[in-house]
N, C-alpha and C positions, 0 to 999 in steps of 0.2 A: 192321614196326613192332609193338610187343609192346602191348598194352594195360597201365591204370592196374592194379596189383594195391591191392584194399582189404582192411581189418582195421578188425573192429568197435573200439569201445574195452573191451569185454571179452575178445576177442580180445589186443589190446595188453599189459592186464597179464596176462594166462596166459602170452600164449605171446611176448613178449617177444623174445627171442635168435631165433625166427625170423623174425619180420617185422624187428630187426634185420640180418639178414642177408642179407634182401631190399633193404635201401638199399643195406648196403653192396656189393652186388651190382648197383649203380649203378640200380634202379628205384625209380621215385617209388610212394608209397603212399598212396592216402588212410584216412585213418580216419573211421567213420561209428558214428552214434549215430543207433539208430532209425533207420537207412538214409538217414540226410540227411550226409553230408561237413560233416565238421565242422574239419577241417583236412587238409594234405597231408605228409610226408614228404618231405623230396627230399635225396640227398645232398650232402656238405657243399665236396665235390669236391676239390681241392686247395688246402688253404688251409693257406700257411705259417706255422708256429711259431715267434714272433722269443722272444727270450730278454730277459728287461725288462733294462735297462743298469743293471750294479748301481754305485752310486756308487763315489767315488775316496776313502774316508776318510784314508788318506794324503795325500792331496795336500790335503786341508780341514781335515786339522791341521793342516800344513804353512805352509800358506798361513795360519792365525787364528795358529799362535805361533812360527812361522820355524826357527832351530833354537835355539830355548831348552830347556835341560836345567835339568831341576828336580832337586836335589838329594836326597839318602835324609832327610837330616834335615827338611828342609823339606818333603819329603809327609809325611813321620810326625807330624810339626807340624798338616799340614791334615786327617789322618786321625783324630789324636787331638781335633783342634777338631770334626767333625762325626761323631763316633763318637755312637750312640744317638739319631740328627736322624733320619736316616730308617727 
């Protein structure tokens, strides 16, 4: 059984990338200020990545205007009405 590895919190931001690579090296570490443990380190283990579900905007147009086609004149109609609005 390997003992805790510690890292000052000056330690921490210097040398950074290696006590990095002590977590990921699967050991916990604590970090200490003035030699008092002020927090721990522990790896994060295996923790999967979902992908957020990206909306259907097709099908939510779909479904608010069915299959309504809006004609070339009649957007240029709604284009010229709110030309310089926003």
């Amino acid at each position: 059984m390997s003992h805790m590895k510690t890292a000052s919190v000056r330690q921490l931001r210097t040398e950074f990338p290696k006590v990095l690579a002590w977590v990921n090296a699967g050991q916990e570490v604590a970090i200490t200020r003035r030699r008092k443990v002020v927090a721990n380190l522990t790896p994060a283990g295996d923790v999967p990545k979902k992908k957020p579900a990206r909306p259907d905007f097709h099908a939510r147009l779909h479904r608010i205007y069915g299959d309504q086609i809006v004609s070339a004149e009649a957007m240029a109609d709604i284009l010229s009405e709110n030309k310089g609005r926003y």
